[in-house]
VMD Tcl script that builds the backbone (N, CA, C; Angstrom):
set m [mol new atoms 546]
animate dup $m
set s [atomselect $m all]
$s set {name element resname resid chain x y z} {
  {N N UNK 1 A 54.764 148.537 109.636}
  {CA C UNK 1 A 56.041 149.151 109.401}
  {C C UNK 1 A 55.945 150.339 108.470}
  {N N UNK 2 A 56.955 150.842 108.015}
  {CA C UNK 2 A 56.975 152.047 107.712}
  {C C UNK 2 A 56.234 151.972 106.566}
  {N N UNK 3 A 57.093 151.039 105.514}
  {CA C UNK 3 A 56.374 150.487 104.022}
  {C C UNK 3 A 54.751 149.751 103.823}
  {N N UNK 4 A 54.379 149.581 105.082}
  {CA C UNK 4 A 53.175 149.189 105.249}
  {C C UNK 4 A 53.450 147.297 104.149}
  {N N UNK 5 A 54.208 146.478 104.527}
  {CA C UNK 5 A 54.505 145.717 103.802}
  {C C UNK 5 A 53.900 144.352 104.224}
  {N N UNK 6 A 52.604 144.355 104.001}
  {CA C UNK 6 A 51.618 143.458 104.988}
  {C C UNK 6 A 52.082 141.959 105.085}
  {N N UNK 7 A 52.040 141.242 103.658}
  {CA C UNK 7 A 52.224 140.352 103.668}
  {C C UNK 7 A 53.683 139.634 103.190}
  {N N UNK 8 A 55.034 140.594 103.926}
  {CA C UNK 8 A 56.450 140.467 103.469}
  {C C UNK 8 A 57.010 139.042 104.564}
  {N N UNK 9 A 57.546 138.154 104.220}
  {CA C UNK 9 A 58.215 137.317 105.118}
  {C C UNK 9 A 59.125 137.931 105.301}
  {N N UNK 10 A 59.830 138.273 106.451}
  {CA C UNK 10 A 61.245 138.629 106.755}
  {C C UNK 10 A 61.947 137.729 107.649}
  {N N UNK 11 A 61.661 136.248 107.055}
  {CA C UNK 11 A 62.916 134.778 107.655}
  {C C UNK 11 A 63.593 134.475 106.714}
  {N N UNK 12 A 63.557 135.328 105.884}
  {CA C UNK 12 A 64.751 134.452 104.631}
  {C C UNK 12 A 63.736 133.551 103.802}
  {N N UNK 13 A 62.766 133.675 104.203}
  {CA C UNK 13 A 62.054 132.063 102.949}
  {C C UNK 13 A 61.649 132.885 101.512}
  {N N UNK 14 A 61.786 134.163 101.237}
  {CA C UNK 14 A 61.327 134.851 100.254}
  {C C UNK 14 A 62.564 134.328 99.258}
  {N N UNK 15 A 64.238 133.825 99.600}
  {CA C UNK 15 A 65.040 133.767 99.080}
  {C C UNK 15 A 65.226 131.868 98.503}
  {N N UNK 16 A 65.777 131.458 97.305}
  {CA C UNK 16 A 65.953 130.679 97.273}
  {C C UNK 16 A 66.949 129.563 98.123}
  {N N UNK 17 A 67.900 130.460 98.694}
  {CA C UNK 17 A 69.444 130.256 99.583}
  {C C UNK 17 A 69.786 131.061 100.209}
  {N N UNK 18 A 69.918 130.994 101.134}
  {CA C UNK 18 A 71.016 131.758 102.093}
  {C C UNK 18 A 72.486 131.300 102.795}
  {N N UNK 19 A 73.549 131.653 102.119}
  {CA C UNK 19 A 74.609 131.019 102.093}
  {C C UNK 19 A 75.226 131.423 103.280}
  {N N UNK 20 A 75.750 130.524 104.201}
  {CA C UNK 20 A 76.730 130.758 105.375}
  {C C UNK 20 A 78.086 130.864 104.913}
  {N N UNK 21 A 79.429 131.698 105.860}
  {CA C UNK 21 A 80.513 131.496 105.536}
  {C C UNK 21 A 80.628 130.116 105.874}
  {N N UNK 22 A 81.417 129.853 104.689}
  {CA C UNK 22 A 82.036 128.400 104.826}
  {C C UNK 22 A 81.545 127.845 103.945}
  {N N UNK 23 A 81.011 127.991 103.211}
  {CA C UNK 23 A 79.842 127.211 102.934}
  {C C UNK 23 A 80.255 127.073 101.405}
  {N N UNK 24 A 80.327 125.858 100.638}
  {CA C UNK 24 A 80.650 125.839 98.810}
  {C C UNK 24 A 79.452 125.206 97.820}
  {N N UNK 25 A 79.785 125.948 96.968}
  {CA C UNK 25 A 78.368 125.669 96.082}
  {C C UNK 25 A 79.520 125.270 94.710}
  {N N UNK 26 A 78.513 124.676 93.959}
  {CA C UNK 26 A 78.881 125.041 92.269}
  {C C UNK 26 A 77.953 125.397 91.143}
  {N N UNK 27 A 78.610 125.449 90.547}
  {CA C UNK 27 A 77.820 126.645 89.207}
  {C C UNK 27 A 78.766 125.519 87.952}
  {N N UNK 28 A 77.953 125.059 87.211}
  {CA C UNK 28 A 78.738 124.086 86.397}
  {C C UNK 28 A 79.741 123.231 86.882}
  {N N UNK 29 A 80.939 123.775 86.072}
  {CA C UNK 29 A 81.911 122.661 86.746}
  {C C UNK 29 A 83.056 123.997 87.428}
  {N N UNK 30 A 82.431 125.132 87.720}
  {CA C UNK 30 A 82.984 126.018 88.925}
  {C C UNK 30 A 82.196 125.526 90.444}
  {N N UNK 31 A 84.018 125.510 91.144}
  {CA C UNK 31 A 83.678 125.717 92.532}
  {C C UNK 31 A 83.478 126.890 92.971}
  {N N UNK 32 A 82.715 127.266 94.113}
  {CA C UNK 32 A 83.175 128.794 94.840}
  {C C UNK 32 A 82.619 127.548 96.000}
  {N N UNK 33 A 83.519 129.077 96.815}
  {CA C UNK 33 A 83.447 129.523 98.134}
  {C C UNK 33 A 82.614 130.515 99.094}
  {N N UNK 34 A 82.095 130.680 99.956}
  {CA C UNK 34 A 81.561 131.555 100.400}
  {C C UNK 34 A 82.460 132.307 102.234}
  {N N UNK 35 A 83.070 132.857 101.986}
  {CA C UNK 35 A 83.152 133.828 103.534}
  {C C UNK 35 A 82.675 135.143 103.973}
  {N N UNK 36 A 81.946 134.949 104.733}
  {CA C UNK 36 A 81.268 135.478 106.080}
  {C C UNK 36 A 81.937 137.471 105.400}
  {N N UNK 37 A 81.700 138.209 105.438}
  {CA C UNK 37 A 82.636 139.329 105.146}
  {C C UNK 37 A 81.350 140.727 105.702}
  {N N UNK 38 A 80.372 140.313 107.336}
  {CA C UNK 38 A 80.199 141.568 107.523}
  {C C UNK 38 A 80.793 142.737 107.583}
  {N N UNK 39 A 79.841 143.986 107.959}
  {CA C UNK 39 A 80.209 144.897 107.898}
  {C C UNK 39 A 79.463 146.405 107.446}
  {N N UNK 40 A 79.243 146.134 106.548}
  {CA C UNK 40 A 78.842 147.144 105.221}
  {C C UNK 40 A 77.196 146.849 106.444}
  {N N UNK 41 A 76.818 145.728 106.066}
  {CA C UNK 41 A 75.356 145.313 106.568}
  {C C UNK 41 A 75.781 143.512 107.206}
  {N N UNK 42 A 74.939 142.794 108.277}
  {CA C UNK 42 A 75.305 141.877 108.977}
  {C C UNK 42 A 75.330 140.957 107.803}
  {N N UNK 43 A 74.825 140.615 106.967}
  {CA C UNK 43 A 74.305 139.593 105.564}
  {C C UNK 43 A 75.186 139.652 104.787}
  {N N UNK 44 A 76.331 140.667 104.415}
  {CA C UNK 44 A 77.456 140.848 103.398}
  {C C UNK 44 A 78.004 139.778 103.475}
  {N N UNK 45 A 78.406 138.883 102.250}
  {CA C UNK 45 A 79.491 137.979 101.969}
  {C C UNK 45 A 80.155 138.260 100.757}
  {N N UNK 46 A 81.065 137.110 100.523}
  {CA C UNK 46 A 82.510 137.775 99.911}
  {C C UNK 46 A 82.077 136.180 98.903}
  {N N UNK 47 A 81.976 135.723 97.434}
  {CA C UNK 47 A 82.289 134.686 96.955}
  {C C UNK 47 A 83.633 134.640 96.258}
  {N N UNK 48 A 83.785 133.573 96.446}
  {CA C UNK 48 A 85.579 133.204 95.826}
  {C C UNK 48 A 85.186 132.115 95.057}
  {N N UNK 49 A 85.879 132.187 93.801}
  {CA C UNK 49 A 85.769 131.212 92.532}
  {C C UNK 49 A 86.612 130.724 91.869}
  {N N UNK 50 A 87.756 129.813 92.163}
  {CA C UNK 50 A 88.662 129.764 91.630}
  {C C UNK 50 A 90.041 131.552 91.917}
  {N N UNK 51 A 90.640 132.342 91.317}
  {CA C UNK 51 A 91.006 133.105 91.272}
  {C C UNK 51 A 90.298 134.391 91.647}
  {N N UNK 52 A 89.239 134.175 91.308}
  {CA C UNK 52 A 88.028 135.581 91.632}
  {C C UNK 52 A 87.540 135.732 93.121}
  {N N UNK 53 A 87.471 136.791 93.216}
  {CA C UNK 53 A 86.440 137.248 94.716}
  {C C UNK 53 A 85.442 138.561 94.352}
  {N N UNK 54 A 84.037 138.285 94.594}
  {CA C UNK 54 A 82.923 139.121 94.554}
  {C C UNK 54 A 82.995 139.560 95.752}
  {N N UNK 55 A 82.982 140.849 96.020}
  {CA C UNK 55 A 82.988 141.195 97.495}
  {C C UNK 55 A 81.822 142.097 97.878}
  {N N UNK 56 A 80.895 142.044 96.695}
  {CA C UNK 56 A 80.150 142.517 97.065}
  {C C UNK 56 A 79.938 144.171 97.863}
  {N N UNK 57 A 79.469 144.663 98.427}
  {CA C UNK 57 A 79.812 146.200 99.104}
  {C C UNK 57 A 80.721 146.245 100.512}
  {N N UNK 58 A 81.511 145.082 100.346}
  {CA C UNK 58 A 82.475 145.649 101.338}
  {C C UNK 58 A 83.692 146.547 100.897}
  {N N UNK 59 A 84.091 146.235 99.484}
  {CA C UNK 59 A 85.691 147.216 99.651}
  {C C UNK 59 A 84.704 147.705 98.114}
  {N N UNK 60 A 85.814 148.921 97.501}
  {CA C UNK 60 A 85.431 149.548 96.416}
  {C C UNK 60 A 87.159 149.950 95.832}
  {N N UNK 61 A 86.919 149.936 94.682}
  {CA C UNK 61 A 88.293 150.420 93.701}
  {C C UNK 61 A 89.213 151.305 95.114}
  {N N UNK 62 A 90.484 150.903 94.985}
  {CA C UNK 62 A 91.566 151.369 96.317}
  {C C UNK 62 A 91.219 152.653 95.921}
  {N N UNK 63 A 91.069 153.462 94.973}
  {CA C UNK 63 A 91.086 154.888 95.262}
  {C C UNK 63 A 89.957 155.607 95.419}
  {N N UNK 64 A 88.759 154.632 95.561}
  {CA C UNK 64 A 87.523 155.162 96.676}
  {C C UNK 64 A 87.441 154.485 97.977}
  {N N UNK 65 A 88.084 153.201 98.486}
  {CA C UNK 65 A 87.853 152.867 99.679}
  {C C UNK 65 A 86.718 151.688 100.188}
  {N N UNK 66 A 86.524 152.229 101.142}
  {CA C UNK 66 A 85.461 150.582 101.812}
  {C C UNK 66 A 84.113 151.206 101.715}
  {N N UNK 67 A 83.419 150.639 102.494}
  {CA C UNK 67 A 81.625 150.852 102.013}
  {C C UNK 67 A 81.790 151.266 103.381}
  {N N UNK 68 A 80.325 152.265 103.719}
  {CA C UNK 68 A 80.145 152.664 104.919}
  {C C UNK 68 A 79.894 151.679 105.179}
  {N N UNK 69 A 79.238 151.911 107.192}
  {CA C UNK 69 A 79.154 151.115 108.181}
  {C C UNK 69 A 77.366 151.694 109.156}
  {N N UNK 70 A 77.043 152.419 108.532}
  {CA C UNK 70 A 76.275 153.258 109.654}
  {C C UNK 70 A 74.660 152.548 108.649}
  {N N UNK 71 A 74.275 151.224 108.068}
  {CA C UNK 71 A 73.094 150.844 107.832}
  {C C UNK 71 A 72.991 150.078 109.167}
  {N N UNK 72 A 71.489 149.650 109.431}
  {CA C UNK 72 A 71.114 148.885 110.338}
  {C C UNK 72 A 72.162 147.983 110.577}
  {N N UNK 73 A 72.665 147.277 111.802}
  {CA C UNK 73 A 73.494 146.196 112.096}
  {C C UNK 73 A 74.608 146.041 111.715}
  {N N UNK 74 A 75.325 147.304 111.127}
  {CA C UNK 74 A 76.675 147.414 110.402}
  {C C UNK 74 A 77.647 147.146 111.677}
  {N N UNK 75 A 79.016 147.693 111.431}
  {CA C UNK 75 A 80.173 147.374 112.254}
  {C C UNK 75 A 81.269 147.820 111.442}
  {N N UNK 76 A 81.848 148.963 112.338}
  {CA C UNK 76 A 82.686 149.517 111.802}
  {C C UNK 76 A 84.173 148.246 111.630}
  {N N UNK 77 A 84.486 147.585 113.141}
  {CA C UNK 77 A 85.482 146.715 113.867}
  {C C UNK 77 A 84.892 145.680 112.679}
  {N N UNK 78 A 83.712 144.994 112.542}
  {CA C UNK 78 A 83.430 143.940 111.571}
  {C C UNK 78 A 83.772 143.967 110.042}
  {N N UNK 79 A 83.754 145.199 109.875}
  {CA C UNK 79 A 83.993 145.849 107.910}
  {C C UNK 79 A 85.746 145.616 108.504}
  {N N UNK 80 A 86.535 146.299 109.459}
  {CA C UNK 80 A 87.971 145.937 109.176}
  {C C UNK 80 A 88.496 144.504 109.404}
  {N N UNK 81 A 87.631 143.697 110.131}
  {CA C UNK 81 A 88.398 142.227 110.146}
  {C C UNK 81 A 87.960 141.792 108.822}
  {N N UNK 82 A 86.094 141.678 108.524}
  {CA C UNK 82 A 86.320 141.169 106.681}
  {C C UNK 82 A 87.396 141.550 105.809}
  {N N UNK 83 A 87.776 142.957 106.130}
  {CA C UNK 83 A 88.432 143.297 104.826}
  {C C UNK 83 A 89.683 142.489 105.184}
  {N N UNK 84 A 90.408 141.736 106.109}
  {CA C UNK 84 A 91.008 141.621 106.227}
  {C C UNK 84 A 91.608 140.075 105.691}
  {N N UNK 85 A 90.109 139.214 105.870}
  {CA C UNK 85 A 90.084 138.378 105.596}
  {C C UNK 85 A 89.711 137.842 103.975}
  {N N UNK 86 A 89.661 138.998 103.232}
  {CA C UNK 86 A 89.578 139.339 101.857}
  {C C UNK 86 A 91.363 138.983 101.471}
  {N N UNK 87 A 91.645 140.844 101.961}
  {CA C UNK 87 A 93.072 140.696 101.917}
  {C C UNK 87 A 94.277 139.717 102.360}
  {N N UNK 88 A 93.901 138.362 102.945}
  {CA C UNK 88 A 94.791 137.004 103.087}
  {C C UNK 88 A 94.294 136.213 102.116}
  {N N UNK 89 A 93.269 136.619 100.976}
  {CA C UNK 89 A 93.769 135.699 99.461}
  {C C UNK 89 A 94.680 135.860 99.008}
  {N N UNK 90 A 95.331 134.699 97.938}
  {CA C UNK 90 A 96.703 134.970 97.618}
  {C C UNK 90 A 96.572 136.657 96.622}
  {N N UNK 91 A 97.306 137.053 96.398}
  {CA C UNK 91 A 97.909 138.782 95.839}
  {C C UNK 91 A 96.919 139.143 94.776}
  {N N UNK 92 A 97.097 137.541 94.053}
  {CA C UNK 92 A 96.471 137.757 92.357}
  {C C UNK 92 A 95.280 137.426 92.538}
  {N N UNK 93 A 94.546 137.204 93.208}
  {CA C UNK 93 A 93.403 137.098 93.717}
  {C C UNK 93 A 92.417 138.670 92.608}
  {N N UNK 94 A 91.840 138.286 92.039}
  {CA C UNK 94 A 91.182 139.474 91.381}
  {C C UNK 94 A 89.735 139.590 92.009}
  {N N UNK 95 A 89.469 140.938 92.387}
  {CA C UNK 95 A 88.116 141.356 92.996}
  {C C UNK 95 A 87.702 142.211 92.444}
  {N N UNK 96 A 86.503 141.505 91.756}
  {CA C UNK 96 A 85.354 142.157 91.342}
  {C C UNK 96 A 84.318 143.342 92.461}
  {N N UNK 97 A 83.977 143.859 92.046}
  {CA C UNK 97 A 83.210 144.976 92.668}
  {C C UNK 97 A 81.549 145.005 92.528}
  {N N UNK 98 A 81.017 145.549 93.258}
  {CA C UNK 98 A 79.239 145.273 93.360}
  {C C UNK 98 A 79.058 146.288 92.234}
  {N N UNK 99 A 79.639 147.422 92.524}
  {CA C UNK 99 A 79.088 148.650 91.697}
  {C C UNK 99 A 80.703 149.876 92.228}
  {N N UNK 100 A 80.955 150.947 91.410}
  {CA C UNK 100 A 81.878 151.739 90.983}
  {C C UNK 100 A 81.483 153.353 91.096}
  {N N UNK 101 A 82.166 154.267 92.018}
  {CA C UNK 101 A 80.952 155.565 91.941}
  {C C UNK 101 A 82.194 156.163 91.447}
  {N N UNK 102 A 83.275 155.846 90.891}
  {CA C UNK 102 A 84.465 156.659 90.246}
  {C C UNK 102 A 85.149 157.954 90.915}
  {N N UNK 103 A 86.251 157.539 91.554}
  {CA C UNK 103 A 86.744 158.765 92.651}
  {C C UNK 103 A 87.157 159.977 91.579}
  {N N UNK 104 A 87.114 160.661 92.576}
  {CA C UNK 104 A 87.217 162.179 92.087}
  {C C UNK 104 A 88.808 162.170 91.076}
  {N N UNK 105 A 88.693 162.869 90.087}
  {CA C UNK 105 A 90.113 162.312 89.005}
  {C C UNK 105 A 89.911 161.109 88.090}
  {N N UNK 106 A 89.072 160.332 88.402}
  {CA C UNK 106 A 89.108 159.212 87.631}
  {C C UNK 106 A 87.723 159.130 86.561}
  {N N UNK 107 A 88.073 158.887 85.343}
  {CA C UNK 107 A 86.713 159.620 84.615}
  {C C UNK 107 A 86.184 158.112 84.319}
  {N N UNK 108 A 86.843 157.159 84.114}
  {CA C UNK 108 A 86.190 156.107 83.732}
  {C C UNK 108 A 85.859 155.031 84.907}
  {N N UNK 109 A 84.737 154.207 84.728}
  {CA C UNK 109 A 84.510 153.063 85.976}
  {C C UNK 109 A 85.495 152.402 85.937}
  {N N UNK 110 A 85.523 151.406 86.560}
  {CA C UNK 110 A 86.707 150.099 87.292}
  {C C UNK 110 A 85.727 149.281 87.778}
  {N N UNK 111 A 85.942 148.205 87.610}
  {CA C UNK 111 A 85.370 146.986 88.501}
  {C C UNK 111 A 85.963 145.766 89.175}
  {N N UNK 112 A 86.871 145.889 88.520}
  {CA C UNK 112 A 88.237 144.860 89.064}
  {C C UNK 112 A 89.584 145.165 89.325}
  {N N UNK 113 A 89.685 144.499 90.676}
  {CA C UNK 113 A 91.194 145.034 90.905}
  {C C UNK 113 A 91.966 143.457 91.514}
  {N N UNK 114 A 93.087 143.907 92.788}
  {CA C UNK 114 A 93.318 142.615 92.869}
  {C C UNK 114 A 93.809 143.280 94.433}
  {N N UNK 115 A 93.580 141.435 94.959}
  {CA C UNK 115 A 94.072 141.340 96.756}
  {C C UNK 115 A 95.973 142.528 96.828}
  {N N UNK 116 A 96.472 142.271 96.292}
  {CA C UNK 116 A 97.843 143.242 95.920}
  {C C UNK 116 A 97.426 144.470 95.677}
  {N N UNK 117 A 96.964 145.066 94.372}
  {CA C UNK 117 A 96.330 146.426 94.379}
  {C C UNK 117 A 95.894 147.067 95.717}
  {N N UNK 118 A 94.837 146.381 96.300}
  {CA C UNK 118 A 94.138 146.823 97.389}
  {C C UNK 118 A 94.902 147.110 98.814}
  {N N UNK 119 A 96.036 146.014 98.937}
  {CA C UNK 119 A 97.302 145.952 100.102}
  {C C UNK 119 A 98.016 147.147 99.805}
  {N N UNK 120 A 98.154 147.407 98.619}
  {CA C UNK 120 A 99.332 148.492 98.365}
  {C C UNK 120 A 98.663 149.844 98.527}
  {N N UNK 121 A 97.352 150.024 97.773}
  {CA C UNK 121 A 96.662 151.594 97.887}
  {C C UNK 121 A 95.053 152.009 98.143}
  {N N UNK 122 A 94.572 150.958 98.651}
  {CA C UNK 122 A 93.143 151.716 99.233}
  {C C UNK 122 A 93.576 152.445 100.040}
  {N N UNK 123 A 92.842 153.726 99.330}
  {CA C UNK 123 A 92.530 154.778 100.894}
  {C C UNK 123 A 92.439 154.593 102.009}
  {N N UNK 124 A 91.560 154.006 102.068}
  {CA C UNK 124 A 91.537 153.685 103.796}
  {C C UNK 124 A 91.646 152.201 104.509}
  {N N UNK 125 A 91.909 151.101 103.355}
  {CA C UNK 125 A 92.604 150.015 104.430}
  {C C UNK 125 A 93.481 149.375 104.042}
  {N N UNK 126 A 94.380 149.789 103.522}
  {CA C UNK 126 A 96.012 149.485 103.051}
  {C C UNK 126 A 96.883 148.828 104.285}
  {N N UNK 127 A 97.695 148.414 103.913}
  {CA C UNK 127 A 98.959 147.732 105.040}
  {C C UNK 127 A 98.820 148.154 105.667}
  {N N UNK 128 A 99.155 150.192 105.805}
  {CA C UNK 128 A 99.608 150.871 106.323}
  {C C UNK 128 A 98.456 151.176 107.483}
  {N N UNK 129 A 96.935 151.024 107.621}
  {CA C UNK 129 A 96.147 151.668 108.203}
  {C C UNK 129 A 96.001 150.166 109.523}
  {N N UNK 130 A 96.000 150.185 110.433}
  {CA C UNK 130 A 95.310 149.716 111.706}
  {C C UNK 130 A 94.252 149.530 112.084}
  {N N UNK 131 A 93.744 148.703 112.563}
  {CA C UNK 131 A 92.047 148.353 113.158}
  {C C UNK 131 A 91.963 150.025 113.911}
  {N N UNK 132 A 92.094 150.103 114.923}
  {CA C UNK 132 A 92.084 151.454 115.771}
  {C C UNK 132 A 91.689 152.966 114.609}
  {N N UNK 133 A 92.697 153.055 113.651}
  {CA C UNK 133 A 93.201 153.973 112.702}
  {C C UNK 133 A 91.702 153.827 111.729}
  {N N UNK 134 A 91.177 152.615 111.527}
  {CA C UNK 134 A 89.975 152.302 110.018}
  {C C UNK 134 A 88.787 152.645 110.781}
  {N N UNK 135 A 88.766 152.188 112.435}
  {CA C UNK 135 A 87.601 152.247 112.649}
  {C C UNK 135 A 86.988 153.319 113.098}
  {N N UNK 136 A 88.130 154.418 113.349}
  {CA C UNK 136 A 87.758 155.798 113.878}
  {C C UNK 136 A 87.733 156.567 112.692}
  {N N UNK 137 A 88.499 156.091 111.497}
  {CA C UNK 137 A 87.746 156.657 110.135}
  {C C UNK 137 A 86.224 156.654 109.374}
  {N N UNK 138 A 86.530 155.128 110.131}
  {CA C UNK 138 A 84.854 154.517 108.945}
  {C C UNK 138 A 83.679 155.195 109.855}
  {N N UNK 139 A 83.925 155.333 111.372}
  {CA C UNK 139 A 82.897 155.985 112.313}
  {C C UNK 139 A 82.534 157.514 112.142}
  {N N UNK 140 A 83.756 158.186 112.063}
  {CA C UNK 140 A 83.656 159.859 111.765}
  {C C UNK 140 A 83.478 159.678 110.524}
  {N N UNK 141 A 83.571 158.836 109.459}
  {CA C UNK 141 A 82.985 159.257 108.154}
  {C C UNK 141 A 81.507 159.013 107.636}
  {N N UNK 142 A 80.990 158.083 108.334}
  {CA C UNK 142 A 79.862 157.449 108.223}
  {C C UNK 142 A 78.827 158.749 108.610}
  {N N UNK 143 A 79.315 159.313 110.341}
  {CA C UNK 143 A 77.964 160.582 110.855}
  {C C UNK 143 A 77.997 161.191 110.177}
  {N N UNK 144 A 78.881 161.858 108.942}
  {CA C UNK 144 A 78.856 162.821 107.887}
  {C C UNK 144 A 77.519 162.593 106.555}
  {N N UNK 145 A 77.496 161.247 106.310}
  {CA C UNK 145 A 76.998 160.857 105.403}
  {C C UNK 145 A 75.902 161.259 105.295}
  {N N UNK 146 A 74.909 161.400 104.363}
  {CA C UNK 146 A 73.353 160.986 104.469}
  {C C UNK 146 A 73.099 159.907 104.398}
  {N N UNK 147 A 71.790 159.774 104.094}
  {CA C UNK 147 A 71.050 158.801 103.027}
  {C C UNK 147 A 71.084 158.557 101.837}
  {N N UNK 148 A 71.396 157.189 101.623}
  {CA C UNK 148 A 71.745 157.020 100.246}
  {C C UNK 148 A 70.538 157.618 99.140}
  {N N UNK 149 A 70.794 158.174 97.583}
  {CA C UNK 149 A 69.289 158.525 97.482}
  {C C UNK 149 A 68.519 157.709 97.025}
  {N N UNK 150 A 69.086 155.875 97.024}
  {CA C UNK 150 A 67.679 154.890 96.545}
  {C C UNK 150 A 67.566 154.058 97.663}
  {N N UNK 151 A 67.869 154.524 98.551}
  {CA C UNK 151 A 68.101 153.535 99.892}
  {C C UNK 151 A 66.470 152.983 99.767}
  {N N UNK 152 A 65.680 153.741 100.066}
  {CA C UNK 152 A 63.947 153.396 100.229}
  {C C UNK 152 A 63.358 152.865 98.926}
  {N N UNK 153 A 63.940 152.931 97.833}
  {CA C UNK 153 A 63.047 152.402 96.561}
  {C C UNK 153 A 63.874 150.684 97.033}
  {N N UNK 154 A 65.355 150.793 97.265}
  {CA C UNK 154 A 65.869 149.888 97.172}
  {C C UNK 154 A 65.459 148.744 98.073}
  {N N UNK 155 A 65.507 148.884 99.320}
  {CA C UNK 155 A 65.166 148.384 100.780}
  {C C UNK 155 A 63.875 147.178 99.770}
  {N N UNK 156 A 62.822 148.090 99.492}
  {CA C UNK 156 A 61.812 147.568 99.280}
  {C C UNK 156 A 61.500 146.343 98.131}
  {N N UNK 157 A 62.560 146.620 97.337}
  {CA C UNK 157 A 62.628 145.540 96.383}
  {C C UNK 157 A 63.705 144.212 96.586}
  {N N UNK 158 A 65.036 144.645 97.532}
  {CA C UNK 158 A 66.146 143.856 98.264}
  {C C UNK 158 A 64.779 142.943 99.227}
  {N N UNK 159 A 64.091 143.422 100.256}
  {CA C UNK 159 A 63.440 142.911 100.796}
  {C C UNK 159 A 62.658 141.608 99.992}
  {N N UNK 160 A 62.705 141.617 98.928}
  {CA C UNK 160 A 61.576 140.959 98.548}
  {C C UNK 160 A 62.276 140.076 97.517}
  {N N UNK 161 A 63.477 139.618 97.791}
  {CA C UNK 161 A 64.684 138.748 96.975}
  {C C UNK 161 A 64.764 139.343 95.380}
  {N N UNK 162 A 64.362 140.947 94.983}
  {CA C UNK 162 A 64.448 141.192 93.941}
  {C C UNK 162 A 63.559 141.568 93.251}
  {N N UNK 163 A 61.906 140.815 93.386}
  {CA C UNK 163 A 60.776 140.767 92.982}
  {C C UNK 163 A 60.052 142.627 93.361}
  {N N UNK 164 A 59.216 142.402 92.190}
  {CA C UNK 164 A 58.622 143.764 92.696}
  {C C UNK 164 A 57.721 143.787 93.716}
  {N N UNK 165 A 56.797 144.661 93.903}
  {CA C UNK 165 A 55.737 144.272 95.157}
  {C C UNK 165 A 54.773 143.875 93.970}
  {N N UNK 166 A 53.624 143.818 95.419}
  {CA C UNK 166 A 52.854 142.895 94.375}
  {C C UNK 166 A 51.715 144.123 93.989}
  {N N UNK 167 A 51.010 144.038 92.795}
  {CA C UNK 167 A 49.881 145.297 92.284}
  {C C UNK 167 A 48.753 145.307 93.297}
  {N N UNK 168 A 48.541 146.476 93.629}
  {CA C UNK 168 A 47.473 147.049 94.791}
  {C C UNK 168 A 46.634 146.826 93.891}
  {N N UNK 169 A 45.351 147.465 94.597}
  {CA C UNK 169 A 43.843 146.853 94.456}
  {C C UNK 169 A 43.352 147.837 92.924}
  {N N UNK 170 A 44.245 148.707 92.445}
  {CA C UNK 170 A 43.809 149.514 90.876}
  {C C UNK 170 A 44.646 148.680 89.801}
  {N N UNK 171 A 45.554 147.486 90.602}
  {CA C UNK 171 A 46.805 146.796 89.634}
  {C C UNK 171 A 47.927 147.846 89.537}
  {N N UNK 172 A 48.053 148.393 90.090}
  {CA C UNK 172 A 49.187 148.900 89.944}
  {C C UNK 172 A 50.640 149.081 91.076}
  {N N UNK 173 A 51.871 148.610 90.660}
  {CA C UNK 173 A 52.662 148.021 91.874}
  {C C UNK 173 A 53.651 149.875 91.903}
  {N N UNK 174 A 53.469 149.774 93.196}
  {CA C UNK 174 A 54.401 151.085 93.686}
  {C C UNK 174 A 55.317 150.995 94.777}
  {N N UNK 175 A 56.403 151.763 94.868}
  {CA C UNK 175 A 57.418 152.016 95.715}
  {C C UNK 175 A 56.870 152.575 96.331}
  {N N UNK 176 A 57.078 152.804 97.723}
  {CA C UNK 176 A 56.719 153.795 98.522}
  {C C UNK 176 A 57.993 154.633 99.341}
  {N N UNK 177 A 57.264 155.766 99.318}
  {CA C UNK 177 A 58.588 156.622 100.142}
  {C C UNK 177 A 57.391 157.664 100.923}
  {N N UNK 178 A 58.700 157.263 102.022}
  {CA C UNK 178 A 57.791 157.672 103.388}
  {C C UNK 178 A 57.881 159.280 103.605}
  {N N UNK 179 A 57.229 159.761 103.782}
  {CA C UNK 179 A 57.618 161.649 103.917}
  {C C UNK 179 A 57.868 162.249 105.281}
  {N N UNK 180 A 57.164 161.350 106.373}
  {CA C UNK 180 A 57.739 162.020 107.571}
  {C C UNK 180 A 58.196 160.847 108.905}
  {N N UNK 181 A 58.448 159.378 108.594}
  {CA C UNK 181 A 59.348 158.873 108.542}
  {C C UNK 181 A 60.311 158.270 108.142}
  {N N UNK 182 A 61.263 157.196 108.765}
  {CA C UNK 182 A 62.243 156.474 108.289}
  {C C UNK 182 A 62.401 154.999 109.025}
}
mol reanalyze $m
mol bondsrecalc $m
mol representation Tube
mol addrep $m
């Protein structure tokens, strides 16, 4: 492969868990929840904890919007039913965010908002917007895009449940970035 990543498992056994929607765990004496919330990428899920929802890179602060759709196995139609199924927690439902790139006007981050916030004013999937209406947005906005610029340092360490690679034959562990493919 591109990364030359000889000895990478890619079945999931590199990970301790792989959680299905539906599926409940606990963390002390917290319950969560887990639902299904492709889109962004086929693997995206959404945890719910009591009042909280991690949504991980499907939605972002209402006044930047949803996560693209154009990585391997994305779905434009799949990012608007998750979000949808986000948005039928109750109102006060508070959602946490993966990460914050701060829309244009807004000088400080955000990381939390709520199922209400998000109904009333995301950009692009509010009450007001339609499956038809999100998905011909998220599609014409996506061919615009590039490449993210850590997509390839990132890939390589996501791949590997987090862990770095392992040190080549001088001991020393490197990222690789490919120069004349992808």
């Amino acid at each position: 492969g591109v990364f030359n990543l000889k000895d990478l498992a890619i079945d999931g056994s590199q990970f301790d868990h792989l959680f299905e929607g539906g599926e409940t765990f606990s963390i002390g004496e917290l319950e969560g929840r887990v639902i299904a919330t492709p889109g962004h990428t086929p693997a995206c899920i959404t945890y719910v904890i009591g009042d909280a929802g991690f949504v991980g890179d499907t939605m972002f602060m209402p006044d930047f919007g949803s996560a693209r759709t154009d990585f391997p196995g994305g779905s434009a139609p799949d990012l608007y039913d998750s979000i949808q199924k986000i948005l039928a927690l109750p109102d006060e439902t508070r959602l946490f965010m993966c990460h914050d790139y701060k829309a244009p006007g807004r000088d400080e981050f955000a990381w939390v908002t709520s199922v209400a916030e998000q109904r009333a004013a995301n950009i692009h999937i509010s009450d007001k917007v339609g499956r038809d209406e999100f998905v011909h947005m998220r599609e014409e906005r996506d061919a615009q895009l590039g490449m993210p610029k850590l997509i390839l340092p990132s890939l390589q360490v996501n791949l590997r449940a987090g862990h770095l690679p392992e040190p080549e034959d001088n001991k020393i562990r490197y990222l690789k970035i490919p120069l004349d493919a992808v």
